[in-house]
MDAnalysis code that builds the backbone (N, CA, C; Angstrom):
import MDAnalysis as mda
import numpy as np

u = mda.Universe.empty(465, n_residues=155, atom_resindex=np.repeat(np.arange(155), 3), trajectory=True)
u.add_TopologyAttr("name", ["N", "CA", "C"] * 155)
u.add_TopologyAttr("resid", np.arange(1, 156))
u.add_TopologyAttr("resname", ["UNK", "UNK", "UNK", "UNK", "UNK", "UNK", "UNK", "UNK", "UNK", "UNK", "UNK", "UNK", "UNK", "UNK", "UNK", "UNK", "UNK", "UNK", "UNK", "UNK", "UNK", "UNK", "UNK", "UNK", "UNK", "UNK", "UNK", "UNK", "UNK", "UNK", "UNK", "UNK", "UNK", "UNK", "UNK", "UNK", "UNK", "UNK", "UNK", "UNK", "UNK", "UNK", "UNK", "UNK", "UNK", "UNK", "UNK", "UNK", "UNK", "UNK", "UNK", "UNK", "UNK", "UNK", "UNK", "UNK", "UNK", "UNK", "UNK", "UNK", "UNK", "UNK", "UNK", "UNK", "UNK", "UNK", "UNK", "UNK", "UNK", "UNK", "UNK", "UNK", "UNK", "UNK", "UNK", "UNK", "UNK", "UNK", "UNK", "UNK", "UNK", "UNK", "UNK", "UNK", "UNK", "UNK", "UNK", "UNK", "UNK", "UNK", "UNK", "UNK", "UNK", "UNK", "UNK", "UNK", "UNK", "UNK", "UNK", "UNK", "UNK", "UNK", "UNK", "UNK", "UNK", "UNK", "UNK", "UNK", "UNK", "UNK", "UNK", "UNK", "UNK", "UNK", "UNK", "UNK", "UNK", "UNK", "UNK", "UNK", "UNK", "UNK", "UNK", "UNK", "UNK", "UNK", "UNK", "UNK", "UNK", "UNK", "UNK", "UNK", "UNK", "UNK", "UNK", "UNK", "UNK", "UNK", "UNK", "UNK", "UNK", "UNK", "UNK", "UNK", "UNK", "UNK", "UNK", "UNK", "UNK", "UNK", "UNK", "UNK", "UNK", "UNK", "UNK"])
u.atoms.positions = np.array([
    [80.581, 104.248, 121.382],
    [81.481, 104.890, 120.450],
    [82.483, 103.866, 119.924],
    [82.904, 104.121, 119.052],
    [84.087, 103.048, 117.954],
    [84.774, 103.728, 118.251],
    [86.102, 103.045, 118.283],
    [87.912, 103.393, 118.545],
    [88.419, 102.394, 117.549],
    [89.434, 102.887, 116.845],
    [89.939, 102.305, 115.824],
    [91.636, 102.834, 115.686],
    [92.084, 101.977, 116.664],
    [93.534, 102.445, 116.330],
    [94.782, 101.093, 116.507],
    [95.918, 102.014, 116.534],
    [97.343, 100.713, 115.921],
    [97.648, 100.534, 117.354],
    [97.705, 98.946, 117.360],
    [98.263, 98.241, 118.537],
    [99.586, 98.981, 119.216],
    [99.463, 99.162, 120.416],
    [100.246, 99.996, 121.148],
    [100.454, 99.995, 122.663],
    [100.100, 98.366, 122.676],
    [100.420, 97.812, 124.286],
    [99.606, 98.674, 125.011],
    [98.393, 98.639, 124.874],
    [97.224, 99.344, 126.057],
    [96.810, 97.817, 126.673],
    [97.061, 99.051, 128.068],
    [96.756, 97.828, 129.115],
    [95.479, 97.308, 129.551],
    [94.596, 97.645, 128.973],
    [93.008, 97.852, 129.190],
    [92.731, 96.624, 128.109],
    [93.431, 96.711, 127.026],
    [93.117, 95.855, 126.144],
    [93.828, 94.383, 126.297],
    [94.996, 94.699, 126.960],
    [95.460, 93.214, 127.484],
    [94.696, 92.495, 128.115],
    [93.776, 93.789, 129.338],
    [93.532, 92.439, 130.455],
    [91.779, 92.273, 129.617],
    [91.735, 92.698, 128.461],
    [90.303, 92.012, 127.931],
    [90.549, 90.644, 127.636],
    [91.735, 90.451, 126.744],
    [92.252, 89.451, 126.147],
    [92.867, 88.233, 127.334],
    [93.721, 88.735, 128.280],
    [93.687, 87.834, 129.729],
    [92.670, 87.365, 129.851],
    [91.192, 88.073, 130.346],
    [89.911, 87.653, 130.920],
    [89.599, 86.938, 129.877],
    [89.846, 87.178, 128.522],
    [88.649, 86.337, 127.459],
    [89.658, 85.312, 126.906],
    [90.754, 85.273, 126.272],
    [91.607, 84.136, 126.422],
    [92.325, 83.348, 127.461],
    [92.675, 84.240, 128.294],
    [93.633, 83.512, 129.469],
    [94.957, 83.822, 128.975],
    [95.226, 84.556, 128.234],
    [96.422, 84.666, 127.700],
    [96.528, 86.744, 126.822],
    [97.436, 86.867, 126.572],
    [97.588, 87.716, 125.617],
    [98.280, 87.442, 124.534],
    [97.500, 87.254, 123.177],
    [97.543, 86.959, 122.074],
    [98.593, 87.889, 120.940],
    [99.731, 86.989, 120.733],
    [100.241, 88.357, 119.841],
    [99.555, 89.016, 119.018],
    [100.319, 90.553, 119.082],
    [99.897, 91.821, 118.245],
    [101.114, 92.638, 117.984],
    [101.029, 92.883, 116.293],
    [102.365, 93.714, 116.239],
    [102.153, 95.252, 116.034],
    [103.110, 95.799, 117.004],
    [102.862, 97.260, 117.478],
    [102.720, 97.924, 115.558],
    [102.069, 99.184, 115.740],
    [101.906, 99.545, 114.718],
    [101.252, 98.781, 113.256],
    [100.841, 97.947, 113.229],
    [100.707, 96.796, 112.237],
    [99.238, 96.287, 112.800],
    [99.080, 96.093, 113.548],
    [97.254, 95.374, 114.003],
    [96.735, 96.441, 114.248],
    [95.634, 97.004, 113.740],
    [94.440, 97.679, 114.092],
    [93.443, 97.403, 115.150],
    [93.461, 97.869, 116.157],
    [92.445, 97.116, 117.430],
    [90.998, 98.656, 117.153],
    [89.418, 97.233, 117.106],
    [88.444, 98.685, 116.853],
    [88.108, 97.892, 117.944],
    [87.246, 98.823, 119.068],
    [86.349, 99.077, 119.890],
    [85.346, 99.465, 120.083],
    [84.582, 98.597, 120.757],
    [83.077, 99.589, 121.409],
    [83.804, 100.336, 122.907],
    [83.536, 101.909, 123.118],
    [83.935, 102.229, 124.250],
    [82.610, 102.572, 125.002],
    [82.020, 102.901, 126.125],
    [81.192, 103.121, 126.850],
    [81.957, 104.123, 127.578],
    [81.692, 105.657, 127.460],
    [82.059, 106.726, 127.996],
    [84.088, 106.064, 127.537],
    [84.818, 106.166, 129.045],
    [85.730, 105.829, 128.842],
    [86.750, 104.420, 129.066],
    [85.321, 103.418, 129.228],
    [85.593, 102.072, 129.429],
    [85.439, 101.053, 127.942],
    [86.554, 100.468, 127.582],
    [86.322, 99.443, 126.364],
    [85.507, 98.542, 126.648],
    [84.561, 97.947, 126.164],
    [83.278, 96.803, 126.212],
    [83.948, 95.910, 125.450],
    [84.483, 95.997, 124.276],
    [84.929, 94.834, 123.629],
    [85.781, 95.239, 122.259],
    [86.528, 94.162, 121.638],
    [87.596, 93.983, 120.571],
    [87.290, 93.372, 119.704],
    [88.093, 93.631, 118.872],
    [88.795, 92.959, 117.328],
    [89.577, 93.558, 116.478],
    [90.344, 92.460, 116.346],
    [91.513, 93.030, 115.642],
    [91.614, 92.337, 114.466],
    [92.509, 93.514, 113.579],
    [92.714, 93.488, 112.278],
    [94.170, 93.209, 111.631],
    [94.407, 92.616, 110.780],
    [96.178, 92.545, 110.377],
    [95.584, 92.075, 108.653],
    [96.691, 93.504, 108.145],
    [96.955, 92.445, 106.729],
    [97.417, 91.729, 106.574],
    [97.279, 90.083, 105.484],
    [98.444, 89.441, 105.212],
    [99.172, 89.299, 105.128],
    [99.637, 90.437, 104.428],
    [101.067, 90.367, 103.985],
    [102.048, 90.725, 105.526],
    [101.474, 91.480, 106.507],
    [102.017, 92.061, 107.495],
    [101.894, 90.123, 108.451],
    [100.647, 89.938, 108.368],
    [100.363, 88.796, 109.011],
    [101.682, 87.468, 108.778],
    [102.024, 87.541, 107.261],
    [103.162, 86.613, 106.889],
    [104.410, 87.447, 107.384],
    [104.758, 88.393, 107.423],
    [105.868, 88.847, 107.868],
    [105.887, 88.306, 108.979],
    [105.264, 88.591, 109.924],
    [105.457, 88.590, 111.340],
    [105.326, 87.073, 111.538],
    [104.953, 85.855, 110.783],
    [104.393, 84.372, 111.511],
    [105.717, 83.496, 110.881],
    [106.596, 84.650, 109.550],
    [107.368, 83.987, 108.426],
    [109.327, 83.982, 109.648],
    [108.729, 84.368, 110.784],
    [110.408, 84.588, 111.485],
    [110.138, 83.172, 112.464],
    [109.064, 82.641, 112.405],
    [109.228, 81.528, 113.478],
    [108.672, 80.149, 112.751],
    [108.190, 80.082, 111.418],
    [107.516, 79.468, 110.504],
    [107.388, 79.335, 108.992],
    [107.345, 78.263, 108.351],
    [107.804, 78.346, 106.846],
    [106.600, 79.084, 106.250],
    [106.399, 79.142, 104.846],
    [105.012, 79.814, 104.367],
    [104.295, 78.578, 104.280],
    [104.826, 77.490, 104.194],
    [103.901, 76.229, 103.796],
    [102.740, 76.040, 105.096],
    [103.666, 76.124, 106.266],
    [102.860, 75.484, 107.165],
    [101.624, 77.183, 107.637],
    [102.339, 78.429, 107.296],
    [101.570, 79.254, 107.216],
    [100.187, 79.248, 106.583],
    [100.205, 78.753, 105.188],
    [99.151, 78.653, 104.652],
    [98.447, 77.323, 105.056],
    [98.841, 76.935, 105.838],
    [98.092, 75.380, 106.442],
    [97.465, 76.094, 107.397],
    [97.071, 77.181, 108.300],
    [95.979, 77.136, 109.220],
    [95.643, 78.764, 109.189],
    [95.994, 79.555, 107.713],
    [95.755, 80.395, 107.381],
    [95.278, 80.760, 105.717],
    [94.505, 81.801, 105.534],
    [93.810, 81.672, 103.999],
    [94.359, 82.658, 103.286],
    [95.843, 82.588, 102.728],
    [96.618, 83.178, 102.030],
    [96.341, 83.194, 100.700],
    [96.008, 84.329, 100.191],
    [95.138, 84.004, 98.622],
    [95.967, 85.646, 98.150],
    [96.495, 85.220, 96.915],
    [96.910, 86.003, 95.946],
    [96.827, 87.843, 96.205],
    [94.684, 87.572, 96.210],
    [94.272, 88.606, 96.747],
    [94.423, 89.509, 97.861],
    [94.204, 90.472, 98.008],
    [94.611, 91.704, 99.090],
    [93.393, 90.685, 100.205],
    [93.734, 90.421, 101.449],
    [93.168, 90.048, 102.367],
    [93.624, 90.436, 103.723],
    [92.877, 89.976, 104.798],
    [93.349, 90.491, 106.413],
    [92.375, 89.459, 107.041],
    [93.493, 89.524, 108.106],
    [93.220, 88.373, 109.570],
    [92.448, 88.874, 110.255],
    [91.394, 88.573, 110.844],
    [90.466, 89.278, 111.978],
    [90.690, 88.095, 113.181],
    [91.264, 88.550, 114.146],
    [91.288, 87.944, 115.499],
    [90.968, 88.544, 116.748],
    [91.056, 87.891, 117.853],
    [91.379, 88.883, 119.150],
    [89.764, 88.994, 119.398],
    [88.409, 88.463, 118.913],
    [87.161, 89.098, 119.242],
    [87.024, 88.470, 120.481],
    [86.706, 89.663, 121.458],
    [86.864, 89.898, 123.099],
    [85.596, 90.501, 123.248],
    [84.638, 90.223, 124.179],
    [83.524, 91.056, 124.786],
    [83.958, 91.097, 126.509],
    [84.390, 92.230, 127.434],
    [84.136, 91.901, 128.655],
    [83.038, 90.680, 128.952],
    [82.669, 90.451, 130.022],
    [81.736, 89.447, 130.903],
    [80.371, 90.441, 130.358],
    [80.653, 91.629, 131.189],
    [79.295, 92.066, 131.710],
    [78.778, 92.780, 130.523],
    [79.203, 92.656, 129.205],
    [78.620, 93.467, 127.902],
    [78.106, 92.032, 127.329],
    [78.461, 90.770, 127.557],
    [77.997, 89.828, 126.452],
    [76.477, 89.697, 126.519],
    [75.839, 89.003, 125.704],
    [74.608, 89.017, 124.883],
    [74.319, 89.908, 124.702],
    [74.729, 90.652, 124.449],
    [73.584, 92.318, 123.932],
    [74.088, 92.430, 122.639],
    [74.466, 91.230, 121.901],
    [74.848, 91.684, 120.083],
    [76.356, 92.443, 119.890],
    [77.161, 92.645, 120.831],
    [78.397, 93.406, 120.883],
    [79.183, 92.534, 119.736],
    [79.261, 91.412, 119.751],
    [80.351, 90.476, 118.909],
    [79.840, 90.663, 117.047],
    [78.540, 90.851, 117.552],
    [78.089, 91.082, 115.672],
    [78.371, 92.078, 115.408],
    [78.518, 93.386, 116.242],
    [78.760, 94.611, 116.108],
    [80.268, 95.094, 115.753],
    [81.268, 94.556, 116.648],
    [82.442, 94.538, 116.537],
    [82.919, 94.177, 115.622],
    [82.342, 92.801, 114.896],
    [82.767, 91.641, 113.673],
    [82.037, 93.150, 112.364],
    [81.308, 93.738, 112.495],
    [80.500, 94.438, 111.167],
    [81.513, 95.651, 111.199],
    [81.867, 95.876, 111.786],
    [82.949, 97.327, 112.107],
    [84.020, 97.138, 111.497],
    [84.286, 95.498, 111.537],
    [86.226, 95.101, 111.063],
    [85.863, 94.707, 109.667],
    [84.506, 94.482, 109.381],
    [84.279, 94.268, 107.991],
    [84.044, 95.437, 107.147],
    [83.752, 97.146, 107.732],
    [83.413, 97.963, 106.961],
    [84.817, 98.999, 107.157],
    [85.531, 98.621, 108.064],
    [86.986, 98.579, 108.054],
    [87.805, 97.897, 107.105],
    [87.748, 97.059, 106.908],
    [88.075, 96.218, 105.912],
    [88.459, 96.313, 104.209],
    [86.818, 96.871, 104.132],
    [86.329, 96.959, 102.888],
    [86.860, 98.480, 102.667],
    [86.897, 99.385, 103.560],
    [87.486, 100.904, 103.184],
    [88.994, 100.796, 103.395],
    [89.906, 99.737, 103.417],
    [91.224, 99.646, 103.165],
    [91.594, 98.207, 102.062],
    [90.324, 98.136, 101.371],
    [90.740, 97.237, 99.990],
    [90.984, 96.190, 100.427],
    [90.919, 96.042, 101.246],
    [90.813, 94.607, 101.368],
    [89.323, 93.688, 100.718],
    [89.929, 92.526, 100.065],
    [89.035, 91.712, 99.004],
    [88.090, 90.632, 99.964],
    [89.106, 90.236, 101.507],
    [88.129, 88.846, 102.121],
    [89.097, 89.063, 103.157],
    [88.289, 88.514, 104.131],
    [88.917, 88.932, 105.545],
    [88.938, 86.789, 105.940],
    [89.668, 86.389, 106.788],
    [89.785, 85.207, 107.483],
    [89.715, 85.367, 108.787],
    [89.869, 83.865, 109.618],
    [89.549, 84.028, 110.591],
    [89.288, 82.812, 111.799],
    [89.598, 82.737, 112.680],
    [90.000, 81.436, 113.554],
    [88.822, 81.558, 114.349],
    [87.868, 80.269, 114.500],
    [86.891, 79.824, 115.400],
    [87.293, 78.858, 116.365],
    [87.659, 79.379, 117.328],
    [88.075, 78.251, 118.587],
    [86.719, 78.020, 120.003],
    [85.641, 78.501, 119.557],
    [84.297, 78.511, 120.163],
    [83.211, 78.217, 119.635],
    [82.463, 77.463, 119.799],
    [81.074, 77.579, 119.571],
    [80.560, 79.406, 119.214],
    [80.748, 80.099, 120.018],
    [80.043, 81.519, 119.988],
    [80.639, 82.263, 119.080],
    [81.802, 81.801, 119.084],
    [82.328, 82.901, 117.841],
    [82.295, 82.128, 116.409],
    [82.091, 80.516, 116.415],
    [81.991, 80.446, 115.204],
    [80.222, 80.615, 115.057],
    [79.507, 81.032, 115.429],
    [78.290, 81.498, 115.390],
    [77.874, 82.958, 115.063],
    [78.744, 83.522, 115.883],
    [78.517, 85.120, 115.297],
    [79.086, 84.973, 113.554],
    [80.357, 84.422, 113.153],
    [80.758, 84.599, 111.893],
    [80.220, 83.731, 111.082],
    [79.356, 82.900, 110.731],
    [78.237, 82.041, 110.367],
    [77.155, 83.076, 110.013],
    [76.989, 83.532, 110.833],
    [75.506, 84.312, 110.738],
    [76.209, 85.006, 109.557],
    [77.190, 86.103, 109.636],
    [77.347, 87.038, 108.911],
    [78.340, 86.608, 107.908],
    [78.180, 85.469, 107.004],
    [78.451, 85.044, 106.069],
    [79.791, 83.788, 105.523],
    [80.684, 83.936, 106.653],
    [81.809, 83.406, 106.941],
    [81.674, 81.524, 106.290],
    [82.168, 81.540, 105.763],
    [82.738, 80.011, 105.335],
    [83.504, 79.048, 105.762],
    [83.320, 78.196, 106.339],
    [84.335, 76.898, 106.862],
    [85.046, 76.818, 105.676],
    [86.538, 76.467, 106.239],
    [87.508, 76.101, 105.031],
    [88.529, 74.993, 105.297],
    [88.755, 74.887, 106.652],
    [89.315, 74.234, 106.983],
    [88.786, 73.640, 108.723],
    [89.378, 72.723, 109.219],
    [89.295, 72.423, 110.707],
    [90.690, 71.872, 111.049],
    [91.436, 71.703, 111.944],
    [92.359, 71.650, 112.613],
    [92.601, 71.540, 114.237],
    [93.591, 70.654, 114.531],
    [93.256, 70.771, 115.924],
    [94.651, 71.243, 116.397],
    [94.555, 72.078, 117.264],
    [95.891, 72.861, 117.847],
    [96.494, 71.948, 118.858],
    [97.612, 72.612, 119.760],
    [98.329, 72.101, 120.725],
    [97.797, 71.392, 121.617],
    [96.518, 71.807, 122.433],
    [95.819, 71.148, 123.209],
    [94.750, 70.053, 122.650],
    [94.803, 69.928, 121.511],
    [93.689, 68.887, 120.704],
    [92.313, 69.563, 120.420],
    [92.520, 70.841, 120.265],
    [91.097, 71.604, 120.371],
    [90.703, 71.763, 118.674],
    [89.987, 71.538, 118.068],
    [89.070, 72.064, 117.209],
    [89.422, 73.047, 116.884],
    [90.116, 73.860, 115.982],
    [89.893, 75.579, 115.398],
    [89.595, 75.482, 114.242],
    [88.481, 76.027, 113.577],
    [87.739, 76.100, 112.471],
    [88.646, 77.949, 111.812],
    [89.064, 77.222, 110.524],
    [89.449, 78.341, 109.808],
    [88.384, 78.701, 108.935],
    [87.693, 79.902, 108.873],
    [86.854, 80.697, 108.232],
    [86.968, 81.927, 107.624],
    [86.331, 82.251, 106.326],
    [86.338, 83.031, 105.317],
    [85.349, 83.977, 104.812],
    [85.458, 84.659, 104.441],
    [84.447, 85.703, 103.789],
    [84.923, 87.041, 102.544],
    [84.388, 86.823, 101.485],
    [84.654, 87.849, 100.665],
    [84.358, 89.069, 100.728],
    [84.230, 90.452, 100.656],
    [83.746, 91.616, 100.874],
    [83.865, 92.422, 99.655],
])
């Protein structure tokens, strides 16, 4: 089953993001859309959604817009951030990440949004968004010297 609702500090969804980042990734209450695969009443996996404009609000209190649009794809157009893609352990390979990624895209597209973006800090995830159309636009290396591939897609 799909769950599709506004970030609201569920703790189920933290410790996906603990287990799959090591961290919990900001999310602003009311403002990020988190969709799910649920299995009866257990979440299998994430992704989350933010519009731009909400996305610049929230990155514009600790950061200029310049350096914003340096590792983000701020375009004129109505767009949204897709982050946060989480599979538990014991759901991965069974196609969950293409599934989740097609959900935030038909999500997407039924709230006008024109092109969704999007941060590859893996091999696997810049593979799932490859397949399903996503564009390299940039590369960058973060705090730890890591590789994050900024990627794109129109809808």
């Amino acid at each position: 089953m799909i769950n599709i609702q506004k970030w609201n500090n569920n703790k189920e969804i933290k410790k996906i993001l603990n287990d799959s980042f090591n961290e919990a990734t900001d999310m602003i209450k009311n403002k990020t859309l988190v969709i799910s695969f649920n299995n009866n009443e257990e979440i299998m996996g994430i992704i989350c959604l933010i519009s731009n404009e909400n996305l610049v609000k929230f990155l514009s209190k600790t950061i200029n817009f310049e350096e914003i649009n340096n590792f983000y794809s701020i375009r004129a157009t109505n767009g949204c951030y897709l982050y946060n893609l989480a599979v538990k352990k014991q759901y991965r390979k069974n196609g969950l990440s293409k599934k989740l990624l097609n959900a935030a895209l038909y999500v997407s597209n039924i709230l006008n949004f024109k092109y969704c973006h999007a941060h590859c800090e893996n091999k696997i995830s810049e593979l799932v968004f490859k397949k399903r159309g996503f564009i390299q636009e940039k590369v960058y290396k973060n705090k730890k010297n890591k590789d994050i591939k900024l990627v794109t897609i129109w809808i």
